[in-house]
C-alpha positions in Angstrom: 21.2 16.5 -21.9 21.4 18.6 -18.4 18.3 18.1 -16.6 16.6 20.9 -15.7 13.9 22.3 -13.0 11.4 22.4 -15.1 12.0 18.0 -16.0 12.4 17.7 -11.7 8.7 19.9 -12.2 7.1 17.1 -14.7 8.3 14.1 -13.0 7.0 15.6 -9.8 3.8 16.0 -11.2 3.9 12.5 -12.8 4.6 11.6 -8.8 1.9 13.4 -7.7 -0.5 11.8 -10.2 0.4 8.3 -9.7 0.3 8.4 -5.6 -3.0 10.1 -5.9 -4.1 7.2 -8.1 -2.5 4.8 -5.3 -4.8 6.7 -3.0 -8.1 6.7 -4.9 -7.4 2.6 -5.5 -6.8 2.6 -1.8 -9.9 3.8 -1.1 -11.8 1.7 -3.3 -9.9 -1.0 -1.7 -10.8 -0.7 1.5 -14.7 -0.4 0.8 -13.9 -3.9 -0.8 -12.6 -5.2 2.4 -16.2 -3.9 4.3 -18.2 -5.7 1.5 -15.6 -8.8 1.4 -15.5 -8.4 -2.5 -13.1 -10.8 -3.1 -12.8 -10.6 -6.8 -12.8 -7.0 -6.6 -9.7 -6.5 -4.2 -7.7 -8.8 -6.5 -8.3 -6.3 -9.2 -7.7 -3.4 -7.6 -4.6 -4.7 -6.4 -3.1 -6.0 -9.5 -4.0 -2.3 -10.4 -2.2 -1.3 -7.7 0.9 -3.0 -8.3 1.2 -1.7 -11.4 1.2 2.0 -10.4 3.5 1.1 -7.0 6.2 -0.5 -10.7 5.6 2.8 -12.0 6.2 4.8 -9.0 9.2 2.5 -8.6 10.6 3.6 -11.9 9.4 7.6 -11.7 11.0 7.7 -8.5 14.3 6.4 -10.3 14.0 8.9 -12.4 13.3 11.9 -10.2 16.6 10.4 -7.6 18.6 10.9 -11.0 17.5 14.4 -12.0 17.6 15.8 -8.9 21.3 14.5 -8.3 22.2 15.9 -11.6 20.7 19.2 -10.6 22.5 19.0 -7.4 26.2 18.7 -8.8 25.0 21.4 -11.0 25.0 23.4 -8.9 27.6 22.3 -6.4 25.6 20.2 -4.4 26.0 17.1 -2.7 24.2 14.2 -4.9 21.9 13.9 -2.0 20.7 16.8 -1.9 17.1 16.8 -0.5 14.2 18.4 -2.9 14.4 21.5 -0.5 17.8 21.8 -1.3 16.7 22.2 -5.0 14.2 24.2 -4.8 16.8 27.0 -2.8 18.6 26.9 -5.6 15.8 26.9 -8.2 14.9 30.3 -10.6 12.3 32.0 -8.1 9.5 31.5 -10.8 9.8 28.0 -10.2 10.4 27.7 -7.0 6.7 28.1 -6.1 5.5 25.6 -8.6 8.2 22.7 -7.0 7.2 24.2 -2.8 3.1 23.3 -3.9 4.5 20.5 -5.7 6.8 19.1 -2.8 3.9 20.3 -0.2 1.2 18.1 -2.2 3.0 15.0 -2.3 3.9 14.9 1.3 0.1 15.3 2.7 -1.1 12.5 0.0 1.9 10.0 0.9 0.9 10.6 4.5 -3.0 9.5 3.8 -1.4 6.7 1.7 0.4 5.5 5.0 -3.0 6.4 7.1 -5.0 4.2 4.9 -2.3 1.8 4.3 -2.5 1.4 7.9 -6.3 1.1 8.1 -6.4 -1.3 5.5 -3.9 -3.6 7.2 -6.8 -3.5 10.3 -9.5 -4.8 8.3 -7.1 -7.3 6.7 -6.1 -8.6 10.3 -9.8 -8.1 11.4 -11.0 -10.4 8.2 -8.3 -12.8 8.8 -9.5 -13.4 12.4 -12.9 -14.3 11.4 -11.9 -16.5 8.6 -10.0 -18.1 11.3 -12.6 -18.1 14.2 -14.7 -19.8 11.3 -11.9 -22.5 10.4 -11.4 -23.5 14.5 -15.2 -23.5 14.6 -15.3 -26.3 11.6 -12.6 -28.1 12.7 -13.3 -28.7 16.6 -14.9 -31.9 17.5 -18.4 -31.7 18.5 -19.0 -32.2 22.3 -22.3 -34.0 22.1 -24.6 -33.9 25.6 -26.2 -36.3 25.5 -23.9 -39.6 24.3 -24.7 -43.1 24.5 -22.3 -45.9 26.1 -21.4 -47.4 22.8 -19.9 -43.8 21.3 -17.9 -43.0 24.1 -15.3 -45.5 23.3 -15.0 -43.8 19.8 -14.2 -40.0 20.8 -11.5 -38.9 19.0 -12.4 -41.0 15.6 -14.2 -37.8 14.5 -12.1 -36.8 11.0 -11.4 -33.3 10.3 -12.2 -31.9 7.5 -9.5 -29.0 7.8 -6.2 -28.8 9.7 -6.5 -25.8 12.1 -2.4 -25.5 11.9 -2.9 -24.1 8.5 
């Protein structure tokens, strides 16, 4: 079957829905990271690996449309979505310019917040590991009497600060 603009309008939409869902898990995500829910962020990102499959596999399916629709109509197969939308029926070609306009502006505050989430990662991985040097260095006692001296270095570690 011959795809046509109106399929390329539905799996946009589909798009649209699933990378706003991206963005509202993002979100909840990175109020996790403030609280250090640990359990939580493991949820919500097994959640969000499942919509990232999906958007794997609409995106697939929007590639192949709209390269359908481009030799359709004479067009290279990579044709960008602009392309299309020239060459849609002008009742449409509003529907797929909101469409196209929407997904750009929320796949930009998925990179924003992608971004910012990646901060608060680094920022909690620092203090985990300001915490591990802090268990792991040797305690430098003032006040030592003559028989310990000749055992520094015999403390054991509990973790390996190379880790």
């Amino acid at each position: 079957m011959e795809p046509t603009f109106d399929d390329l309008i539905n799996i946009l939409k589909t798009q649209e829905d699933i990378y706003k869902n991206l963005l509202d898990l993002g979100e909840m995500k990175q109020a996790e990271l403030v609280k250090g829910g640990m359990e939580e962020i493991d949820a919500l990102t097994k959640s969000e690996e499942a919509l990232i499959y999906q958007a794997g596999r609409t995106e697939e399916e929007r590639i192949r449309c709209s390269s359908r629709l481009a030799m359709k109509h004479d067009l290279q197969e990579t044709a960008t979505l602009s392309d299309l939308i020239a060459l849609a029926p002008e009742e449409k070609q509003e529907e797929l310019r909101q469409l196209h306009e929407s997904i750009s502006v929320v796949l930009k505050e998925l990179e924003k917040l992608g971004k910012e989430n990646m901060e608060l990662i680094k920022q909690a991985l620092k203090i985990v590991n300001f915490g591990i040097e802090a268990i792991s260095q040797e305690p430098k006692g003032t006040y030592t009497s003559e028989s310990s001296e000749g055992k520094k270095g015999t403390v054991s570690r509990i973790l390996d600060k190379r880790v």
